[in-house]
C-alpha positions as CSV (number, residue, x, y, z in Angstrom):
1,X,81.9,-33.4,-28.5
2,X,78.7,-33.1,-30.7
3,X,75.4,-32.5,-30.4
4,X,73.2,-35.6,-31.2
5,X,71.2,-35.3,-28.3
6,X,70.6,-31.5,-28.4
7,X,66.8,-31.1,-28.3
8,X,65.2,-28.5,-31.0
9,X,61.8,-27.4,-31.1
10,X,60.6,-26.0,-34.1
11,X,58.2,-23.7,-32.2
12,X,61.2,-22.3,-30.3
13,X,63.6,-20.0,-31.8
14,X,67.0,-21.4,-31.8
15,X,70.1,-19.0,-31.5
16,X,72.4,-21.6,-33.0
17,X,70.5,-23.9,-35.0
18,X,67.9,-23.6,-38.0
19,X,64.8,-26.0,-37.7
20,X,66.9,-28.4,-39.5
21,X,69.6,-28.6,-37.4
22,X,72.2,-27.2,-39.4
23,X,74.2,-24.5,-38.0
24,X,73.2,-20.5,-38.3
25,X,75.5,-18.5,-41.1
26,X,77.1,-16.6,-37.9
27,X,77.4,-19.5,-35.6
28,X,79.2,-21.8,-37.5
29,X,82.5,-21.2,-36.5
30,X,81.2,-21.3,-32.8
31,X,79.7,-25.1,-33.5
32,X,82.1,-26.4,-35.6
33,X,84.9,-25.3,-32.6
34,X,82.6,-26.4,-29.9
35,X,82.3,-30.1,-32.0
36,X,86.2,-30.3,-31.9
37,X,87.0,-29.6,-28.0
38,X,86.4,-33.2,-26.0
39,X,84.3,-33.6,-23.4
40,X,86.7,-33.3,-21.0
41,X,88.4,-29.4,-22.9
42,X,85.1,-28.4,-22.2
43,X,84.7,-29.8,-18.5
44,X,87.6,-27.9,-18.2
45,X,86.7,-24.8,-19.5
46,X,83.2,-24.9,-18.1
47,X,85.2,-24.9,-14.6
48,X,87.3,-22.1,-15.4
49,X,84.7,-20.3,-16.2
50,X,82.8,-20.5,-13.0
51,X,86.2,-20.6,-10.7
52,X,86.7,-17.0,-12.1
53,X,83.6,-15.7,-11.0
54,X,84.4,-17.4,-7.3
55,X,87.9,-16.3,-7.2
56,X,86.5,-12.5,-8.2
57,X,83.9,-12.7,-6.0
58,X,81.3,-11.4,-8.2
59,X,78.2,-12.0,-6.2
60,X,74.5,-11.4,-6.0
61,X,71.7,-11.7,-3.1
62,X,68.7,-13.5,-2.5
63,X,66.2,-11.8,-0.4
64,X,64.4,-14.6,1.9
65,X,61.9,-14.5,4.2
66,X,64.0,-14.3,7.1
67,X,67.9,-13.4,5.8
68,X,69.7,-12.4,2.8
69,X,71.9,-14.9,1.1
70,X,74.9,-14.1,-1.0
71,X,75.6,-16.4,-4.0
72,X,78.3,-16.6,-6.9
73,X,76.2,-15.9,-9.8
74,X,75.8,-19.3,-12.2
75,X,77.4,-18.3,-15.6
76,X,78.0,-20.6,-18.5
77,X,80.6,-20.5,-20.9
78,X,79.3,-20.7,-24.4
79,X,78.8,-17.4,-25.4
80,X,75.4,-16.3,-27.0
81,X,76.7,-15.1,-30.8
82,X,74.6,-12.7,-32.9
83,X,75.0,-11.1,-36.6
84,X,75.7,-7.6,-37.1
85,X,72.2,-7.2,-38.7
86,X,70.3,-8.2,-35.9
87,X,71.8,-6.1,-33.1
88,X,71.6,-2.9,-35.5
89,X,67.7,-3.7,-35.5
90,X,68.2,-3.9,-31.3
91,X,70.7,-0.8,-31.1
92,X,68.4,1.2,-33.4
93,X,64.9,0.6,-31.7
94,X,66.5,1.1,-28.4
95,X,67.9,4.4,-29.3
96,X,64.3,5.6,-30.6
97,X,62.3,3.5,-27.4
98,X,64.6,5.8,-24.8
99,X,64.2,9.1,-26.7
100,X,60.5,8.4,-25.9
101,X,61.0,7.4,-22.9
102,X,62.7,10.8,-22.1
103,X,60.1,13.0,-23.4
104,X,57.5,11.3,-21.4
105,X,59.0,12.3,-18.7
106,X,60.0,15.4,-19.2
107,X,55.8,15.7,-20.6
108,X,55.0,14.4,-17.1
109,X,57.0,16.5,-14.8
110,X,58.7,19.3,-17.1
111,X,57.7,23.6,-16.6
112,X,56.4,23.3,-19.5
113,X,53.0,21.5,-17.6
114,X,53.8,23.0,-14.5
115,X,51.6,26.7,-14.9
116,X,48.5,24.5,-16.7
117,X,45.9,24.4,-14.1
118,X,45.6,20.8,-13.7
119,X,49.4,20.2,-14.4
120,X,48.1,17.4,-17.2
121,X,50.8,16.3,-19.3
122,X,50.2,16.6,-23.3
123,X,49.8,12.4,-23.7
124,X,47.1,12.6,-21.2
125,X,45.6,15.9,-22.8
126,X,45.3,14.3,-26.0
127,X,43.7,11.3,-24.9
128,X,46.9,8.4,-25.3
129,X,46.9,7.8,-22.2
130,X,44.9,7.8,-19.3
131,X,45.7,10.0,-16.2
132,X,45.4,7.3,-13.4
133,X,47.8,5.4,-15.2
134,X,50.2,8.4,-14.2
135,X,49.3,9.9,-11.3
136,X,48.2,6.5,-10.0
137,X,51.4,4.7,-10.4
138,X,53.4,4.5,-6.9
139,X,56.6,5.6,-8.6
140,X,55.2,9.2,-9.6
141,X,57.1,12.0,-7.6
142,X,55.2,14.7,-7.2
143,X,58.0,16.4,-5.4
144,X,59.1,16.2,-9.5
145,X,56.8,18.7,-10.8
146,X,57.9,21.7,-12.3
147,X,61.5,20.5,-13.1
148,X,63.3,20.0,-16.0
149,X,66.1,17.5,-16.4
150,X,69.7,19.0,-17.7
151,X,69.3,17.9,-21.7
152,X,66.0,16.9,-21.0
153,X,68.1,13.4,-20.0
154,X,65.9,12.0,-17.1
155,X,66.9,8.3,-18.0
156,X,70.9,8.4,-18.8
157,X,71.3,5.0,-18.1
158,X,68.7,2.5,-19.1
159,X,69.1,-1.5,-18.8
160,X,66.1,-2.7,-21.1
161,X,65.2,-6.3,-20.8
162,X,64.7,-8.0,-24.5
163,X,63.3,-11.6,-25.4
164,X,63.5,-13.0,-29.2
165,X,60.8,-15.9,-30.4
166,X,59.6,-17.2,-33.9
167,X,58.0,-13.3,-34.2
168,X,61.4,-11.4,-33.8
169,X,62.5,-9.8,-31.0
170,X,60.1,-8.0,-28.3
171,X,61.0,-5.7,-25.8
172,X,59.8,-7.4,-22.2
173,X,60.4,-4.3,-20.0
174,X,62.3,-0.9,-19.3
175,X,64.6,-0.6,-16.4
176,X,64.7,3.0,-16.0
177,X,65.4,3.4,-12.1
178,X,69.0,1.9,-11.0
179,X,69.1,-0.6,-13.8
180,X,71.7,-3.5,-12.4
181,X,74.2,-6.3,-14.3
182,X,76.4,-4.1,-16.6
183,X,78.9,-5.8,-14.2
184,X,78.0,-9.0,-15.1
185,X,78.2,-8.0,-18.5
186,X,81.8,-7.1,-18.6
187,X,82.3,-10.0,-16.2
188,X,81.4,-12.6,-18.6
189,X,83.5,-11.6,-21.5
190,X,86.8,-11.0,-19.5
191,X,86.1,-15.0,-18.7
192,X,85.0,-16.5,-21.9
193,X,87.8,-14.0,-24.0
194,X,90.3,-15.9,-21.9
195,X,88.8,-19.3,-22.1
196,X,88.4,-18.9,-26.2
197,X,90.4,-16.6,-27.7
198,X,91.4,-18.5,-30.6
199,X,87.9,-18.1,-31.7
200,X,87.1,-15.1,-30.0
201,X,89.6,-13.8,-32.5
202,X,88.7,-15.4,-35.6
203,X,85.2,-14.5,-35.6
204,X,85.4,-10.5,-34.7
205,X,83.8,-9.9,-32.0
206,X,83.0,-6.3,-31.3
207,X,84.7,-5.4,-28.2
208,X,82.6,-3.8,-24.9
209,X,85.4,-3.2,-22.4
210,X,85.2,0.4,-23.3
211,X,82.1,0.8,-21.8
212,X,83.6,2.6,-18.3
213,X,84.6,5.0,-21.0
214,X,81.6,5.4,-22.3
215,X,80.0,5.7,-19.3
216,X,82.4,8.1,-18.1
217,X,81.6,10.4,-21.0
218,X,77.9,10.3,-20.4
219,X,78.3,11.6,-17.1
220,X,80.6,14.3,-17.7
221,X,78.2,15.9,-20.2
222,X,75.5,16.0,-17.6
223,X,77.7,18.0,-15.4
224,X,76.9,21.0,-14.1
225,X,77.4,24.5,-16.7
226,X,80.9,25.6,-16.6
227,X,82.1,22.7,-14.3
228,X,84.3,21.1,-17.3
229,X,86.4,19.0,-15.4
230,X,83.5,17.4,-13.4
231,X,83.3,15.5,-10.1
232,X,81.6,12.4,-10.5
233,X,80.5,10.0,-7.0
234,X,79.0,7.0,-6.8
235,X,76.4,6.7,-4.5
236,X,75.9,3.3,-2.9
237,X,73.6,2.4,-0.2
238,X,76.5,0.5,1.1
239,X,77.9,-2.9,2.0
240,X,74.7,-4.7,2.3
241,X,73.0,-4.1,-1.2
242,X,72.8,-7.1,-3.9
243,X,74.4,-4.9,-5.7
244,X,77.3,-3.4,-4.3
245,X,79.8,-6.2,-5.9
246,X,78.8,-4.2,-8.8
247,X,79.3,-0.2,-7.5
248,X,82.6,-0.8,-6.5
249,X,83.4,-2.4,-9.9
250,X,81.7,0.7,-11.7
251,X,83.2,3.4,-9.3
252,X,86.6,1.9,-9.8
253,X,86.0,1.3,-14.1
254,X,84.8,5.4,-14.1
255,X,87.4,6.9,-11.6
256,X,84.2,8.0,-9.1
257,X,84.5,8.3,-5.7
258,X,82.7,5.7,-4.1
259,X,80.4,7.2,-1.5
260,X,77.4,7.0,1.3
261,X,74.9,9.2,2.0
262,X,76.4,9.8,5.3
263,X,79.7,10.9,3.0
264,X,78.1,13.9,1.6
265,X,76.4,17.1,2.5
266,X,74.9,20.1,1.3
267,X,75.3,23.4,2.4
268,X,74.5,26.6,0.7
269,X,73.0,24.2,-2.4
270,X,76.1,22.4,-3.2
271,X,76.5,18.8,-2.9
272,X,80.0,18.4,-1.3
273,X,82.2,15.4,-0.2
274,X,84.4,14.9,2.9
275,X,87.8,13.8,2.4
276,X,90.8,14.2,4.5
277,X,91.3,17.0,3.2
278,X,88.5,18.8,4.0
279,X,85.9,19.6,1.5
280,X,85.2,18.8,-1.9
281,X,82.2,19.7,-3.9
282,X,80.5,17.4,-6.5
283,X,79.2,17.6,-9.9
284,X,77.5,14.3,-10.9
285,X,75.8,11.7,-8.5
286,X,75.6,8.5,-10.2
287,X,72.9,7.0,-7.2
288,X,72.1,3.5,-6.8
289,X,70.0,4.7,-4.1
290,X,66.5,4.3,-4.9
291,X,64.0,7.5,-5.3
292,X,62.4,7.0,-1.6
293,X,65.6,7.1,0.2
294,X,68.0,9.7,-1.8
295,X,66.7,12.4,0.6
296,X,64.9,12.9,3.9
297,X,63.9,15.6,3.5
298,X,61.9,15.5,0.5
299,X,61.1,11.5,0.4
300,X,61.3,9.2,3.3
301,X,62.4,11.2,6.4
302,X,63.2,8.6,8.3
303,X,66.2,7.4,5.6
304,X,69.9,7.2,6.9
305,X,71.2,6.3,3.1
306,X,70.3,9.5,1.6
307,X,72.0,13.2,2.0
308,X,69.3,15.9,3.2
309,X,69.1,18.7,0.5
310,X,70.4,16.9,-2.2
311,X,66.9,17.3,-4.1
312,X,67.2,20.9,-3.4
313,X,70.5,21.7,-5.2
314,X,69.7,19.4,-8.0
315,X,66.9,21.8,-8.7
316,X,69.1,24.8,-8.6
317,X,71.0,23.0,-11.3
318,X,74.6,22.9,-9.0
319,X,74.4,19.1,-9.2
320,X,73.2,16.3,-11.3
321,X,71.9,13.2,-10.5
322,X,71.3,10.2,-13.0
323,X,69.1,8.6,-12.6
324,X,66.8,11.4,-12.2
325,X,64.2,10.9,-9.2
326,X,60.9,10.2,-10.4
327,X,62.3,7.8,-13.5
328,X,60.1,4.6,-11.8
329,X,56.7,5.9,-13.2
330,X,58.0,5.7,-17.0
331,X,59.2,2.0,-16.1
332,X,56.0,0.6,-14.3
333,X,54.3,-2.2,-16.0
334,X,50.9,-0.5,-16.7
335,X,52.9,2.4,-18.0
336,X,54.8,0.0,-20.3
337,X,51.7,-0.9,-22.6
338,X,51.6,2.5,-23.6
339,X,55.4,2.7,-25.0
340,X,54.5,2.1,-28.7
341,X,51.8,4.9,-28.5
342,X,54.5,7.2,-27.0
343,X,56.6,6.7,-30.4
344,X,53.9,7.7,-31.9
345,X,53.1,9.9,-30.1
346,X,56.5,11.8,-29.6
347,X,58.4,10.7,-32.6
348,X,55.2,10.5,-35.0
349,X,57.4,6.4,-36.0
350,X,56.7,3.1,-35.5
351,X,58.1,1.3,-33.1
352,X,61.3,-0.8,-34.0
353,X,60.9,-3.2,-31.4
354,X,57.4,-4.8,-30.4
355,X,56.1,-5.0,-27.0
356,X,54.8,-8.3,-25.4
357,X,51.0,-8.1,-25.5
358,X,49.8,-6.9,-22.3
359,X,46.6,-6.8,-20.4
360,X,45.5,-4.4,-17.9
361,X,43.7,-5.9,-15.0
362,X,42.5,-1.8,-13.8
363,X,40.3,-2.8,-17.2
364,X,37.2,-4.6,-16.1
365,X,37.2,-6.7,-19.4
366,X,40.9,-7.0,-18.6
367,X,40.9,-8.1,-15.1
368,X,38.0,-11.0,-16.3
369,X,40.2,-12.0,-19.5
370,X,42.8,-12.6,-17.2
371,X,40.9,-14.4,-14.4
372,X,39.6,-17.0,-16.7
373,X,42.6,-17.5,-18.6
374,X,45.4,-17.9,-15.5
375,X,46.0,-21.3,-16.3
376,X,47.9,-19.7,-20.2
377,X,49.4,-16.6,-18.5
378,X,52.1,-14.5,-16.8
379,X,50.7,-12.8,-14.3
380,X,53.0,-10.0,-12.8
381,X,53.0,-7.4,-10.0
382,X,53.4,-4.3,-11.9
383,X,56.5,-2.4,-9.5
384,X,57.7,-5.8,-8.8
385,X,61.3,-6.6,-10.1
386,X,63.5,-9.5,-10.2
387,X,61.0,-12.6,-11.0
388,X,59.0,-11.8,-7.9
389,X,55.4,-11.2,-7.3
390,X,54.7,-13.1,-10.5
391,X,53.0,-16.0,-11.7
392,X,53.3,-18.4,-14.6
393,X,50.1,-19.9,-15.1
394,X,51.2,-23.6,-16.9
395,X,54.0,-23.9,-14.6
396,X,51.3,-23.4,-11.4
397,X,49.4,-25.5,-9.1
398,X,45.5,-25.1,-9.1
399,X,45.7,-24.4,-5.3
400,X,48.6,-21.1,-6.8
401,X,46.3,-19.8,-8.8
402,X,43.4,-19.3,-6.7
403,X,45.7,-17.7,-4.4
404,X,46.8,-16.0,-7.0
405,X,43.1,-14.8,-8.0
406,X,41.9,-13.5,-4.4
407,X,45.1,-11.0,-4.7
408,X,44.7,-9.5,-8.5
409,X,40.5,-9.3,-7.1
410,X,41.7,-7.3,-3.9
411,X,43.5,-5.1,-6.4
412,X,43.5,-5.5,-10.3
413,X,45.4,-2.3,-11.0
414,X,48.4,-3.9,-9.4
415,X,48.6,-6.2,-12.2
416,X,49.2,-6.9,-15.5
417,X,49.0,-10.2,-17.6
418,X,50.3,-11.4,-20.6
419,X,51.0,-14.5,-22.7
420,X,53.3,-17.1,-22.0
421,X,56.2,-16.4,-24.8
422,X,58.7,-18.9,-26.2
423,X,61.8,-17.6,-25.7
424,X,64.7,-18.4,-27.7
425,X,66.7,-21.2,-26.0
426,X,70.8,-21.2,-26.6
427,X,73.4,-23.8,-26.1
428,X,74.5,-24.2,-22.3
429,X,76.9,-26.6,-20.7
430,X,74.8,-28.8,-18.8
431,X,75.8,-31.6,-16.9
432,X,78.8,-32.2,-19.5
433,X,76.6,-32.0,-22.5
434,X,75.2,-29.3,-24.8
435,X,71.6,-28.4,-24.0
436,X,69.7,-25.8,-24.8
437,X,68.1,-23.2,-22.2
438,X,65.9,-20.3,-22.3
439,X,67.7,-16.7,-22.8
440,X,67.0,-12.8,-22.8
441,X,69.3,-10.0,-22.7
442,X,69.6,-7.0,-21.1
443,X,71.7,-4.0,-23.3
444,X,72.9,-1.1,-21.7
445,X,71.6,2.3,-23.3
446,X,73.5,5.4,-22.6
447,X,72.4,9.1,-23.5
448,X,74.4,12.3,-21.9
449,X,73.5,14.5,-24.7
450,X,73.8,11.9,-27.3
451,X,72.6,8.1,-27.5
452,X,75.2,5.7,-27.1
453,X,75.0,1.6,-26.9
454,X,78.3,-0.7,-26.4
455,X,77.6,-3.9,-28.7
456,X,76.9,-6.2,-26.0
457,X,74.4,-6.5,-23.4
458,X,73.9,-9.0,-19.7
459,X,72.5,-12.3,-21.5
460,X,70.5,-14.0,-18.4
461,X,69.8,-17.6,-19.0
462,X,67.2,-19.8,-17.3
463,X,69.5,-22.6,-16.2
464,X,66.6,-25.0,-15.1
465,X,65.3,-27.2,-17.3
466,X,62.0,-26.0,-19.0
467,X,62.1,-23.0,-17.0
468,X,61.2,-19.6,-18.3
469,X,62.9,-17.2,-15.5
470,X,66.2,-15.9,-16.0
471,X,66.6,-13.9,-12.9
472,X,69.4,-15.3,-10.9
473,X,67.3,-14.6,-7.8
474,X,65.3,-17.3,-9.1
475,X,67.6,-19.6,-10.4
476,X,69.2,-18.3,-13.5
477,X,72.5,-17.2,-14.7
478,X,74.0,-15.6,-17.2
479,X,76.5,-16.0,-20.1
480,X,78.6,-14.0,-22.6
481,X,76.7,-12.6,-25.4
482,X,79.2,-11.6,-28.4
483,X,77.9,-9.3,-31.3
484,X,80.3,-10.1,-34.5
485,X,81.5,-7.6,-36.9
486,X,80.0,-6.7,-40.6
């Protein structure tokens, strides 16, 4: 099968082709297979592909206005192939983007700030960045002050959501909360390993299905002094989360006890677990229970998914939880335009990996920049996830953007704009021919008390044609991303 039709843009980055259509160095193995399967080897293996993912059940939901609906995730079966060079450049500006990350938030909540009388972290002190920005955002816990995270690890496990164009690659944001898809990750290789491991094998790919390993090792060095043979529970918020396909795949890759809030208790500051045998305490809460609900009685007292105390013996130090609470103000979108400064800032380096221009409508000359340019924009919420709450100006009615307008009037510092990037576009199995789609990835950083990165990462494609979203929740997918060898 070939690619006649394939469609390149030359102002579009192309993962498998140069300009002229010839093949990249490290993708020609990939195309020249591809060209030699028919159209019908590939049918076939395009079906495999996606019966896996039915037969496994590996789900997400869409939140409507009225129900939730779970859906098999879309996944396509030619794997996104990169060179050794370029995901050093990724693994290496991650590593120095999280350290940041880290000491910002240990600057914002940390002892160190705690006996100043205004409790004003250094970066605001010295003028980088402003303090509403901060202490504005709706993800700052003061209930956080005056602590210090074990290692000074706040974010252990960090999903950061990359886009490449013409410019190189750009970092698009930080997922620093309960970062989701890891699942998907390891999901998509098990199923295109087995649908190509002839070439799979002659290319050397690096291999990720050590990353429960990993993972598991992080943990245990966030444990608790003197608890060396650790604990570790998975907190879920239970059956009904988008996510909880992916819990039970991570409690069951890391040997954690799956648990509920309702599961656990505190008493005397320890965290314990009920079994049928009675008691059991526990070291290290991996939560994928978001900061508001992880306990009553310190966030939202009316929450049933969270364990009452918990906060309180995580401050003692006789438990640890990752991802720290209070993360979400280090991940907001505002807060995110100041990432390069904190490098600076912190590290006294340049950023590795560029951020997407961004606007900040709480600036007056901002907020009119972006009001008379919404027509060339993406216009985003800035604590909304998942491809909601945005809007993508050339892709928008006129009647969507005034809409649009009256909100980011009734409250600029909600939102953040920035230009409408060209991301790369791969080859995807569309309607039984090669065409290409829009892509980003999403790596998976790790730190305990070192920084470590599997070679792979969540690739999200935007399965619509012309479409710049990748979320699934709005009509995306994803597809195996494979990092080759020196």
């Amino acid at each position: 099968m070939d690619f006649d039709n394939y469609d390149l843009d030359p102002a579009i980055y192309d993962e498998m082709f140069l300009q002229d259509g010839t093949p990249r160095e490290h993708c020609e193995q990939l195309y020249e297979t591809l060209t030699e399967f028919s159209a019908e080897e590939l049918a076939n293996i395009q079906e495999r592909v996606a019966r896996s993912f039915s037969n496994e059940g590996i789900t997400f939901t869409v939140y409507g206005d009225d129900e939730a609906d779970e859906r098999i995730i879309p996944v396509d079966s030619i794997p996104r192939v990169m060179s050794a060079p370029d995901w050093r450049e990724i693994e290496t500006g991650l590593t120095q983007r999280l350290k940041a990350l880290n000491l910002f938030l240990e600057d914002v909540y940390g002892p160190s700030r705690s006996n100043d009388r205004f409790g004003v972290p250094r970066i605001v002190d010295d003028g980088v960045i402003p303090v509403d920005v901060v202490r504005g955002c709706p993800q700052y816990r003061i209930e956080m002050r005056g602590f210090s995270a074990p290692y000074g690890t706040w974010v252990a496990i960090c999903g950061t959501d990359l886009v490449r164009t013409n410019d190189g690659f750009k970092v698009l944001e930080d997922n620093l909360r309960v970062p989701s898809g890891v699942s998907y990750m390891l999901a998509n290789r098990k199923t295109a390993k087995a649908s190509l491991r002839r070439l799979y094998r002659a290319v050397r790919v690096q291999e990720i299905e050590h990353y429960g390993q990993v993972l598991l090792k992080t943990l245990q060095e966030l444990a608790p002094v003197g608890r060396t043979d650790p604990t570790i529970a998975l907190l879920t918020p239970g059956v009904y989360n988008s996510a909880f396909y992916e819990h039970v795949f991570l409690a069951q890759q890391i040997g954690a006890e799956l648990v509920e809030g309702r599961d656990l208790l505190v008493n005397d500051g320890y965290v314990y677990m009920r079994t049928t045998e009675g008691l059991r305490r526990v070291d290290v809460i991996y939560r994928r229970v978001d900061d508001d609900f992880v306990d009553p009685l310190v966030f939202r007292p009316d929450s049933l998914l969270g364990v009452p105390g918990l906060i309180h013996a995580y401050k003692l130090g006789n438990v640890s939880l990752v991802n720290a609470p209070g993360t979400g103000v280090a991940d907001d979108k505002s807060v995110y335009a100041y990432v390069p400064d904190m490098i600076r800032y912190y590290l006294s380096e340049e950023p590795i990996l560029a951020n997407v221009d961004t606007r900040l409508c709480r600036r007056p000359e901002d907020l009119e920049y972006t009001l008379d340019n919404l027509q060339d924009l993406v216009v985003k919420r800035v604590g909304e996830s998942g491809g909601y709450g945005m809007l993508i100006g050339p892709h928008s009615t006129a009647e969507e953007r005034d809409e649009y307008a009256k909100q980011v009037r009734a409250n600029p510092p909600d939102f953040i704009s920035q230009p409408v990037l060209d991301l790369s576009r791969a080859p995807c199995m569309i309607d039984g021919q090669f065409e290409p789609r829009h892509v980003d990835l999403r790596p998976f950083v790790l730190h305990g008390r070192e920084t470590r990165i599997v070679p792979g990462a969540f690739c999200r494609v935007a399965l619509r044609r012309g479409s710049l979203v990748v979320n699934s929740s709005q009509g995306g997918g994803g597809k195996d991303f494979w990092v080759l060898e020196e």
